[in-house]
C-alpha positions as CSV (number, residue, x, y, z in Angstrom):
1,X,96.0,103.7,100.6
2,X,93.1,101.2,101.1
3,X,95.0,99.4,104.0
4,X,96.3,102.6,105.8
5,X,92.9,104.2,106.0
6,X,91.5,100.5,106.8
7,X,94.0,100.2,109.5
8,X,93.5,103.6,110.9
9,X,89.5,103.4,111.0
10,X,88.7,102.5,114.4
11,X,85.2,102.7,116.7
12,X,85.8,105.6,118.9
13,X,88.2,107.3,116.6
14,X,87.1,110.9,114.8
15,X,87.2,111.4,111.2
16,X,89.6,113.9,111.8
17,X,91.9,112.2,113.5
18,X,91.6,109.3,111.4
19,X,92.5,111.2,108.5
20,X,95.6,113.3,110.3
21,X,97.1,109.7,110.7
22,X,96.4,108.2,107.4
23,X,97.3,111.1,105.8
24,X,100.9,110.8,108.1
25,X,101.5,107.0,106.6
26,X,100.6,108.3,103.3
27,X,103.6,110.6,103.1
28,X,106.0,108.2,104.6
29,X,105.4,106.0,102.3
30,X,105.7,108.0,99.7
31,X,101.7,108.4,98.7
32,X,100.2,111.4,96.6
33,X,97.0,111.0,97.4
34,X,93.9,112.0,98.9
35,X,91.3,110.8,101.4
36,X,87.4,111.3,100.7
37,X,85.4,108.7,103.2
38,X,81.7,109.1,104.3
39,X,79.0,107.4,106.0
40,X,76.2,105.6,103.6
41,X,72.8,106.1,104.8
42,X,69.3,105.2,103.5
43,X,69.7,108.2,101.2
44,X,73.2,108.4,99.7
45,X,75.7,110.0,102.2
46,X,74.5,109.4,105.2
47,X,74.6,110.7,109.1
48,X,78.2,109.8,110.8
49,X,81.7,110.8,110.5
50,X,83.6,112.5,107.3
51,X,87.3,111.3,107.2
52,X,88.5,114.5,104.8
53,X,86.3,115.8,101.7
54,X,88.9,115.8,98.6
55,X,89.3,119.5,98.8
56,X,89.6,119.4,102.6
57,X,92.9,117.0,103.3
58,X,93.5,119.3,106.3
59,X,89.8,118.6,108.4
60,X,86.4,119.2,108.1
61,X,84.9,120.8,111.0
62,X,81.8,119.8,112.4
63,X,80.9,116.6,110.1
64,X,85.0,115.3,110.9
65,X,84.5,115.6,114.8
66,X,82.4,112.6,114.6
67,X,83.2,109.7,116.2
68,X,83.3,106.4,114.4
69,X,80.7,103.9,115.9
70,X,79.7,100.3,115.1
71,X,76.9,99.1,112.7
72,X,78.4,101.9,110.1
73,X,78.8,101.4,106.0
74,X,81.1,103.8,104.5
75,X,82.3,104.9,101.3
76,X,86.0,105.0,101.2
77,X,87.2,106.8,98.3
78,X,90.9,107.5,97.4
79,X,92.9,109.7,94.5
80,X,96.3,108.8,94.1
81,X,99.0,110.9,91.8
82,X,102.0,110.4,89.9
83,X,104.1,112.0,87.3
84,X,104.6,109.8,84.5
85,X,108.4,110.5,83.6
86,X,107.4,109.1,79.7
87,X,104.5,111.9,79.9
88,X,107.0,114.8,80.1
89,X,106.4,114.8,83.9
90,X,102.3,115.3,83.3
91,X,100.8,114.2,86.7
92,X,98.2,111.4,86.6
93,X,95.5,110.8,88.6
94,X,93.6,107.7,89.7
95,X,90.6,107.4,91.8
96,X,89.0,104.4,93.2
97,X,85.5,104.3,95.3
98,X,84.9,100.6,97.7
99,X,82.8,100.4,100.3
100,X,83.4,99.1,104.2
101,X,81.6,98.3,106.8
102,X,82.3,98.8,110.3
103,X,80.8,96.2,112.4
104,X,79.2,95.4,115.8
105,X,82.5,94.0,117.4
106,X,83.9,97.2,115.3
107,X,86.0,95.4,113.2
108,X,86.4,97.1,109.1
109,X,86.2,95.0,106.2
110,X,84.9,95.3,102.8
111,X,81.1,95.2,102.1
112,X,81.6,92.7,98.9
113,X,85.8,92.9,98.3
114,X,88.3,95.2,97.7
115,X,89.5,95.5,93.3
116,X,93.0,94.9,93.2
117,X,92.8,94.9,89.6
118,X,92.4,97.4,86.8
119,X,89.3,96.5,84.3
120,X,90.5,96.8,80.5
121,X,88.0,97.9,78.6
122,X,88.7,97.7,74.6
């Protein structure tokens, strides 16, 4: 999910229509997921483009109309499901919160680096 919304995030782009398409490669691929990607500002969330809300995988108006711009920092979060067939069929969730930046030339990378690892704690 990290490299479809990555791919998909583009300067000029709206939040909405960024998350209509990565929602799109989600399903062909398989995905249960969800999308939940803001701008960071000086004060937590901050002014800029919503790509879904994770109770609002269909749009948000207003706030997903945004364009995407250069010079942004967002937090890209993500839920992905599964049912676990050893779990009688129980659904499980995971969630996982990274943040990107969008730069002057408007490419998207990761602020630090992406985890591609679970942490065990004991």
């Amino acid at each position: 999910m990290q490299d479809i919304l990555m791919e998909k995030m583009k300067v000029g782009r709206t939040g909405n229509e960024v998350l209509a398409d990565s929602i799109a490669t989600m399903k062909s691929e398989g995905i249960n997921g969800t999308f939940y990607t803001h701008p960071i500002g000086d004060h937590g969330h901050g002014a800029g483009p919503l790509i879904g809300l994770w109770d609002r995988q269909e749009g948000v108006p207003g706030r997903g109309d945004v364009r995407i711009i250069p010079d942004s920092w967002f937090s890209i979060e993500l839920g992905a499901r599964t049912k676990i067939p050893e779990w009688d069929g129980q659904e499980m969730s995971v969630g996982q919160e990274e943040d990107a930046v969008v730069d002057a030339q408007g490419k998207v990378s990761w602020v630090l680096r992406r985890q591609t690892k679970y942490h065990l704690v004991k």
